[in-house]
Residue frames as qw, qx, qy, qz and C-alpha x, y, z in Angstrom:
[[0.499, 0.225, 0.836, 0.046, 50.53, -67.08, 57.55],
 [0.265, 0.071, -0.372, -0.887, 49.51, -66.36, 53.72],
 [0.462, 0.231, 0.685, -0.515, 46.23, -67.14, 53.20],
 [0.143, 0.094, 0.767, 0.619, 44.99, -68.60, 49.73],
 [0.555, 0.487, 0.408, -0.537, 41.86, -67.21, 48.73],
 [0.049, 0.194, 0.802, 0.563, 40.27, -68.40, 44.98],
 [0.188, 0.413, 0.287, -0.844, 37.77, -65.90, 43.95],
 [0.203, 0.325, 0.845, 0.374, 35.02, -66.96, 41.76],
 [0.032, 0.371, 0.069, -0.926, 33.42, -63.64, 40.02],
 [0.050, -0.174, -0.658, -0.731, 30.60, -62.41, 37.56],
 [0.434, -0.097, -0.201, -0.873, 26.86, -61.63, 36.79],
 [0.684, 0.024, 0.302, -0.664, 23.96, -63.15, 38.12],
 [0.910, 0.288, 0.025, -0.296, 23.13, -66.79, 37.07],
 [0.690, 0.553, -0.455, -0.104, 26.16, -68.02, 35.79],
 [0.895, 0.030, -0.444, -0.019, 27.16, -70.57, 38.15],
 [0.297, 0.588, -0.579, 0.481, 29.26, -69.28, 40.65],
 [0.498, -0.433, 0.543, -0.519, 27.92, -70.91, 43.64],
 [0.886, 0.369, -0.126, -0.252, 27.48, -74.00, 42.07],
 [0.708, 0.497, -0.275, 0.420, 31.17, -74.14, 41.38],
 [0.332, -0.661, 0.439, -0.510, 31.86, -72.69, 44.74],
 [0.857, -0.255, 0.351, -0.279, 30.34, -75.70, 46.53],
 [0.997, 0.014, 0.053, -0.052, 31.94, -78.36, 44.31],
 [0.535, 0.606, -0.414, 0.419, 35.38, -76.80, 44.59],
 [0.582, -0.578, 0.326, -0.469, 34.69, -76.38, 48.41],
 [0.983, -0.035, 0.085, -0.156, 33.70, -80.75, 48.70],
 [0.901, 0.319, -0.130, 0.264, 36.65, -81.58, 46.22],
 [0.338, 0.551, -0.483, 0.591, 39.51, -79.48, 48.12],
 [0.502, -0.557, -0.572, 0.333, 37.63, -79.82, 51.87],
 [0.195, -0.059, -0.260, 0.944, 37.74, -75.82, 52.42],
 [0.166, 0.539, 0.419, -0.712, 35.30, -73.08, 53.36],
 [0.201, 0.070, 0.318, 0.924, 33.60, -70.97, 50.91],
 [0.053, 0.702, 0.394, -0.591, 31.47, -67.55, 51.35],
 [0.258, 0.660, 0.536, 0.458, 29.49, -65.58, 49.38],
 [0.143, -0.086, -0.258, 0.952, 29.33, -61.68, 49.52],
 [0.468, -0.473, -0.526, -0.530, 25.55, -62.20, 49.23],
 [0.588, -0.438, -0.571, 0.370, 26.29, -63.57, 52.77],
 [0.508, -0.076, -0.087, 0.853, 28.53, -61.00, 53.60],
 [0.247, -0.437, -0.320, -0.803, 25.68, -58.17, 52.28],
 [0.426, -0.616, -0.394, -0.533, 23.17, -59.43, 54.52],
 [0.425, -0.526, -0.284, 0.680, 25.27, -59.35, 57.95],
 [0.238, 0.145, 0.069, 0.958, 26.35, -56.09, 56.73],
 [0.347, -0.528, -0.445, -0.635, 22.32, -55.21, 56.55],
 [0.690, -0.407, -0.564, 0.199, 22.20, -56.68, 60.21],
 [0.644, -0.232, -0.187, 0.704, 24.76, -54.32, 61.74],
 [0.350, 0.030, 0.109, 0.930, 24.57, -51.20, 59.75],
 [0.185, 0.644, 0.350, -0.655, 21.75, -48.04, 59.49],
 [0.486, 0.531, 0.634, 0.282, 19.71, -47.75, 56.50],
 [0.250, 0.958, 0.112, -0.088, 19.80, -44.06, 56.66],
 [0.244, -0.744, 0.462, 0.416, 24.07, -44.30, 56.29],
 [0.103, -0.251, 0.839, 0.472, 24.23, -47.13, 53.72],
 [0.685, 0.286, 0.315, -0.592, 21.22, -47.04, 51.71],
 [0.506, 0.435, -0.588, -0.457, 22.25, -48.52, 49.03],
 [0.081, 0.168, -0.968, 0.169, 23.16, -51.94, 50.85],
 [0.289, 0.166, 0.806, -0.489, 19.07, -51.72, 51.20],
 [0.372, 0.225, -0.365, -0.823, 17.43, -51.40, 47.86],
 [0.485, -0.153, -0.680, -0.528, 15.56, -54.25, 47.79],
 [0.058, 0.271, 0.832, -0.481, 14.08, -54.73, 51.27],
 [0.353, 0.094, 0.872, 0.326, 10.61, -54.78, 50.86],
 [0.449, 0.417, -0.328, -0.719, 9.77, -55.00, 47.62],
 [0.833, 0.327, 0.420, 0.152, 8.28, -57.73, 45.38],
 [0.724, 0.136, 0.532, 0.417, 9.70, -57.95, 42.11],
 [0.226, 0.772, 0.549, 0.225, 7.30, -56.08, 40.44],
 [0.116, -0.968, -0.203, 0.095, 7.49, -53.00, 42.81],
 [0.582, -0.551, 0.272, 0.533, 11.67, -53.53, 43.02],
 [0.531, 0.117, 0.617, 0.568, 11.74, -53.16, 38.97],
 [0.116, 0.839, 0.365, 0.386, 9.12, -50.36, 38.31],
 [0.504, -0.815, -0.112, 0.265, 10.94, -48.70, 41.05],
 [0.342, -0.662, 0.397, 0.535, 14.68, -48.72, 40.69],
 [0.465, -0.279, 0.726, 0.423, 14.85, -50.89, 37.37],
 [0.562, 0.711, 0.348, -0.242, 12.82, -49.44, 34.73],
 [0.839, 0.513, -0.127, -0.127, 15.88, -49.23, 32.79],
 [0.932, -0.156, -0.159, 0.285, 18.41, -51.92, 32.40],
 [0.277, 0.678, -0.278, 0.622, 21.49, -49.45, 32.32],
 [0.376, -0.620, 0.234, -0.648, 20.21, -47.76, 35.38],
 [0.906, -0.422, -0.016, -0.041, 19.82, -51.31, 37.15],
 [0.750, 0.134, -0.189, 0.619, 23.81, -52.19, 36.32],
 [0.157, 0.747, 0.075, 0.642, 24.20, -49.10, 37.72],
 [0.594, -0.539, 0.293, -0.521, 22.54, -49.59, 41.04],
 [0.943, -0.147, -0.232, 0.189, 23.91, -52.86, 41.55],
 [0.521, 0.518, -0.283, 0.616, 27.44, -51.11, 40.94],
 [0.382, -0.711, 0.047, -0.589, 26.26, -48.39, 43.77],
 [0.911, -0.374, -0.101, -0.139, 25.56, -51.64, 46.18],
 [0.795, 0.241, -0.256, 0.495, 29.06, -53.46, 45.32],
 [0.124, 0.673, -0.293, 0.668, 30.64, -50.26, 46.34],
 [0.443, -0.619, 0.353, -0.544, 29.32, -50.75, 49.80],
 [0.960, -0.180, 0.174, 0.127, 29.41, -54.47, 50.47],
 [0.749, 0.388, -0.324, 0.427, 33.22, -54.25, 49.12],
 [0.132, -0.557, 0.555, -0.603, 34.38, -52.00, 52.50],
 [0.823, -0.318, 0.391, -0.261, 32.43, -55.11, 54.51],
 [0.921, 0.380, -0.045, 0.070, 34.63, -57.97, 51.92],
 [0.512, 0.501, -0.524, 0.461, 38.13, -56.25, 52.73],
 [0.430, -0.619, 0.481, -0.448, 37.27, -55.81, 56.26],
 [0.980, 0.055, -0.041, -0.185, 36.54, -59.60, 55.90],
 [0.811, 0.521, -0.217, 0.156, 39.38, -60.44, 54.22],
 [0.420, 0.560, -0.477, 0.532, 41.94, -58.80, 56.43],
 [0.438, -0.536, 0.414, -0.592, 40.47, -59.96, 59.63],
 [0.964, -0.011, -0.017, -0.264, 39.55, -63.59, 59.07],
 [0.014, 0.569, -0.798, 0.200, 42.97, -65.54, 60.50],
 [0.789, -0.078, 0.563, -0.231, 40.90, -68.85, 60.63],
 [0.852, 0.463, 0.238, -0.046, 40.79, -70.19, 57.39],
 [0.357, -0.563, 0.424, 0.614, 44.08, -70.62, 55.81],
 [0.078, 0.009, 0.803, 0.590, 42.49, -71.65, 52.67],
 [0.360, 0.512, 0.616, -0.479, 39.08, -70.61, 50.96],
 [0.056, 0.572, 0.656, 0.489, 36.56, -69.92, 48.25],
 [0.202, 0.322, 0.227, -0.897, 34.97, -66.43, 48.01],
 [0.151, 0.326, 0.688, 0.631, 32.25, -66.10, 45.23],
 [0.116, 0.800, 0.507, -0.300, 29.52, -63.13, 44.19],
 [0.340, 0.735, 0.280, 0.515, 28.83, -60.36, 42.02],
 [0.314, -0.920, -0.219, 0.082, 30.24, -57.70, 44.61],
 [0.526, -0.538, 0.357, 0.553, 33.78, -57.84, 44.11],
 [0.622, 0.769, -0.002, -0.149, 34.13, -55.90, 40.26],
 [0.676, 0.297, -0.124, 0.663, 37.84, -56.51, 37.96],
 [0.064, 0.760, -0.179, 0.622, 38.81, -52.86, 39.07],
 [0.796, -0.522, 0.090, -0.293, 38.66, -54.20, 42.68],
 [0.951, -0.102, -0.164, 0.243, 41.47, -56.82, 42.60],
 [0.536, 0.320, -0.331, 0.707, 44.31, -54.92, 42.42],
 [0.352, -0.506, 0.343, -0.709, 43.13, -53.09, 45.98],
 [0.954, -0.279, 0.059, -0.095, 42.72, -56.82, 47.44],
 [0.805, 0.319, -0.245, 0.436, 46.35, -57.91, 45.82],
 [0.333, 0.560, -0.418, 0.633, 47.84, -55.05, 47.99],
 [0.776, -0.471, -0.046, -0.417, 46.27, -56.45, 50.88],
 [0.008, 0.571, -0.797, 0.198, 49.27, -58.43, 53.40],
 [0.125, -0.182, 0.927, -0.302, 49.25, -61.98, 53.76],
 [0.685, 0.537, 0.199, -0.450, 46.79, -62.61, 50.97],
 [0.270, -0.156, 0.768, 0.559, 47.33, -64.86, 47.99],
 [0.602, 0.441, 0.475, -0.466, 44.18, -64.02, 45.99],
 [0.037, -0.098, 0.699, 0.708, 43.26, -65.31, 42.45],
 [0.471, 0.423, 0.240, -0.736, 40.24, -64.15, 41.02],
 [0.137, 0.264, 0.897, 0.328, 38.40, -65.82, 38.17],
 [0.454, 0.359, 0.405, -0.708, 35.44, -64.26, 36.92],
 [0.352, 0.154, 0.850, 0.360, 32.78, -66.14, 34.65],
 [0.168, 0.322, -0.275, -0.890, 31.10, -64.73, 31.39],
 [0.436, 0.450, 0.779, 0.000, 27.80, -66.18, 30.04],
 [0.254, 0.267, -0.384, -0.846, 27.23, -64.93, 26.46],
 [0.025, -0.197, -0.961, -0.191, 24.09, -67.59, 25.88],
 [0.517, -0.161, -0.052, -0.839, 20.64, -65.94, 25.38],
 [0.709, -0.080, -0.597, -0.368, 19.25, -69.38, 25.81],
 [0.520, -0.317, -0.713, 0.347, 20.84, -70.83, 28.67],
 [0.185, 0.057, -0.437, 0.878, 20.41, -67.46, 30.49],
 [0.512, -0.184, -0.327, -0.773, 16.61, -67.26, 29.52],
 [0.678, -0.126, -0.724, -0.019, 16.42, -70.63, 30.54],
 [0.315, 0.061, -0.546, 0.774, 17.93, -69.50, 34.11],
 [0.116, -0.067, 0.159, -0.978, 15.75, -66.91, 34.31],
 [0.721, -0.130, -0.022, -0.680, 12.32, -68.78, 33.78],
 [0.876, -0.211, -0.432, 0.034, 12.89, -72.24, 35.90],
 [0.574, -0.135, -0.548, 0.593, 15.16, -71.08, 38.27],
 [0.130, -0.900, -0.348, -0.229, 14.43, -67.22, 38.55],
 [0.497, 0.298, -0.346, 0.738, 16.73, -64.58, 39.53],
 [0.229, -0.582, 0.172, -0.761, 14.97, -62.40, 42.10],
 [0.644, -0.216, 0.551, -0.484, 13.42, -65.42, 43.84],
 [0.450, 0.037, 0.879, 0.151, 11.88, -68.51, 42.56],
 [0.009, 0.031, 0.543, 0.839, 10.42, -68.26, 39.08],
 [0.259, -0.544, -0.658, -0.452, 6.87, -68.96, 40.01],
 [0.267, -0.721, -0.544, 0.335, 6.58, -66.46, 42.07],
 [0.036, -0.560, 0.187, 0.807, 7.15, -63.29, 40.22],
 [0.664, 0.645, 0.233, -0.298, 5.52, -62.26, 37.01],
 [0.791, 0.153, 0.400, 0.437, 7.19, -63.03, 33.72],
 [0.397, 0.854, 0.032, 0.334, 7.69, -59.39, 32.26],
 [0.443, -0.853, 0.269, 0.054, 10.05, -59.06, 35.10],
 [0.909, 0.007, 0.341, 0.239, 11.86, -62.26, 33.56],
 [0.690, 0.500, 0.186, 0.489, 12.42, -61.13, 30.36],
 [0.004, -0.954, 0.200, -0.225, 14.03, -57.28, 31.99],
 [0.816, -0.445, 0.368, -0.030, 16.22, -60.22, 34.11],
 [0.870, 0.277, 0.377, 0.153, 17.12, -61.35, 31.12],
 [0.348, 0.884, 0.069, 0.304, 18.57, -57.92, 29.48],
 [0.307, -0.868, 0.346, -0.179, 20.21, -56.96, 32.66],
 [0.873, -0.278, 0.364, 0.170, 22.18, -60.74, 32.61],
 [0.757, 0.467, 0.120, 0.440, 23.23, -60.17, 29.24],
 [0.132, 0.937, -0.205, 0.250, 24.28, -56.22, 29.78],
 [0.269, -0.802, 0.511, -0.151, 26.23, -56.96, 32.73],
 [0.800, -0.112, 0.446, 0.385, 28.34, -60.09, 31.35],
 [0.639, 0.554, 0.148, 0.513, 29.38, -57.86, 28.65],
 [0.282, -0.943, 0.086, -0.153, 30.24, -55.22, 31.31],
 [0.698, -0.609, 0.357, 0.122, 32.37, -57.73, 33.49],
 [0.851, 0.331, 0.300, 0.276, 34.03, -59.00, 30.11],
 [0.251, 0.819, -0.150, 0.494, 35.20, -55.02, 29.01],
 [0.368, -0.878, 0.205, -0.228, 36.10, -54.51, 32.69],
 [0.843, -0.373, 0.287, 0.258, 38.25, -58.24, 33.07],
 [0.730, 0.552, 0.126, 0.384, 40.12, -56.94, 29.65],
 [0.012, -0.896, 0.154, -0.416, 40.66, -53.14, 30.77],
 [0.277, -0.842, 0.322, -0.332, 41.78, -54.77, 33.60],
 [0.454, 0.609, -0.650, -0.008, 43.57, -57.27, 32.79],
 [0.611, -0.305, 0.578, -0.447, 42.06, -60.07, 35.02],
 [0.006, -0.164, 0.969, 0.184, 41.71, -63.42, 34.34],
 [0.604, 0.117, 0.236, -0.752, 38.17, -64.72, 32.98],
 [0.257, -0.088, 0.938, 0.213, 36.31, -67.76, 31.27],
 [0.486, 0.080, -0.356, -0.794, 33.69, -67.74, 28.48],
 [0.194, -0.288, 0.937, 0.034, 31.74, -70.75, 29.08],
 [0.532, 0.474, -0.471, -0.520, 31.50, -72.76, 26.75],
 [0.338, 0.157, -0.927, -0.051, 31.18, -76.47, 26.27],
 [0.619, -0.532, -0.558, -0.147, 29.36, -78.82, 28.69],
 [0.652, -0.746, 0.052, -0.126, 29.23, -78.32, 32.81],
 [0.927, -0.291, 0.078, 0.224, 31.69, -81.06, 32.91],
 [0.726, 0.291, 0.046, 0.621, 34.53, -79.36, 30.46],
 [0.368, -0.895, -0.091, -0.237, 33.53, -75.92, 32.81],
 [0.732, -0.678, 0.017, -0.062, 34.20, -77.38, 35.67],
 [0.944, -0.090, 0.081, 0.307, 37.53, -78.59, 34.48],
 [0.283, 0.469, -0.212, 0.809, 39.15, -75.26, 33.56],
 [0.270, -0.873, 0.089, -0.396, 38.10, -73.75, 36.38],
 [0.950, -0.295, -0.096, 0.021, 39.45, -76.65, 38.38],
 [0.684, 0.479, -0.036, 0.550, 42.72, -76.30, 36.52],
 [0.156, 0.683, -0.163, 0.694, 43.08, -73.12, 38.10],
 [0.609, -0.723, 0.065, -0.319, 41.76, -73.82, 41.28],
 [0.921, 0.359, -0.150, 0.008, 44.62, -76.54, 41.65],
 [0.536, 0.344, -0.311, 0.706, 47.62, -74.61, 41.41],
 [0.326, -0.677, -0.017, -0.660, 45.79, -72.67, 44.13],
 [0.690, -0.486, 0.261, -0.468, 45.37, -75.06, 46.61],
 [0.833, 0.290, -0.448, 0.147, 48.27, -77.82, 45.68]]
């Protein structure tokens, strides 16, 4: 049996779970996050072999940002680190799960350089998608009503505005990386609704 997966990729904030869920509703299939997929992994595994997969137990904001993220570089950095490990729990995933003939991945764990080591995966159709916010505004906007570590009122606002640097750096990361590698991505632009409809487009031929 092949199995269709439709991977929905990119940086913090920009919508991919959102767009997860209402591709999920509008085809009737599954779809997981490798946020999920992180915190089994946390469940199962020893902090002293895979530290990385624990950088932010706890911490507040505050302490997680003067700590690891004091600059933004260095944070894209350590995220990268993470990925690395939650991607060996994602292929184990991937090549073990024989339930679902059809799903929705989405999260920031799976990088462009990554696909082509899923593609050579058997009995896998995977198509990746990954989305690019280049808006200072709407991502600000993200960052102080919704809030990226937690909820926005509950973390101080100088954290926000380092949130804010690190959203931009690393959509211009995933952008150099979907070129170099030669993935498939979407600026987005327009309203929600004209979004939703390329992505849709694609999801489609996926699951026709």
């Amino acid at each position: 049996m092949v199995r269709k997966i439709l991977f929905i990729g990119g940086a913090p904030t920009v919508g991919k779970t959102t767009i997860a869920k209402k591709l999920s509703i509008k085809y009737r299939i599954p779809w997981i996050s490798t946020d999920l997929m992180r915190e089994w992994m946390c469940e199962v595994v020893s902090i002293n072999k895979y530290p990385d997969l624990f950088l932010d137990k706890e911490h507040t904001a505050e302490s997680f940002w003067t700590k690891y993220y004091s600059n933004i570089k260095g944070a894209i950095a350590q995220e990268k680190k993470r990925d690395i490990e939650v991607f060996k729990g994602v292929k184990k995933f991937l090549e073990e799960n024989n339930y679902w003939d059809s799903y929705i991945l989405e999260g920031i764990s799976i990088h462009p350089e990554m696909i082509r080591e899923i593609k050579k995966m058997k009995d896998i159709e995977f198509t990746p998608i990954f989305l690019i916010q280049n808006g200072e505004k709407i991502i600000k906007k993200v960052a102080y009503e919704r809030g990226l570590w937690g909820e926005a009122n509950s973390y101080e606002d100088w954290v926000k505005e380092k949130e804010i640097r690190y959203i931009k750096l690393f959509n211009d990361w995933y952008k150099k990386e979907c070129i170099k590698n030669k993935v498939e991505f979407i600026e987005l632009k327009g309203t929600k609704k004209e979004i939703f409809k390329k992505i849709n487009s694609i999801a489609s031929k996926v699951f026709r």
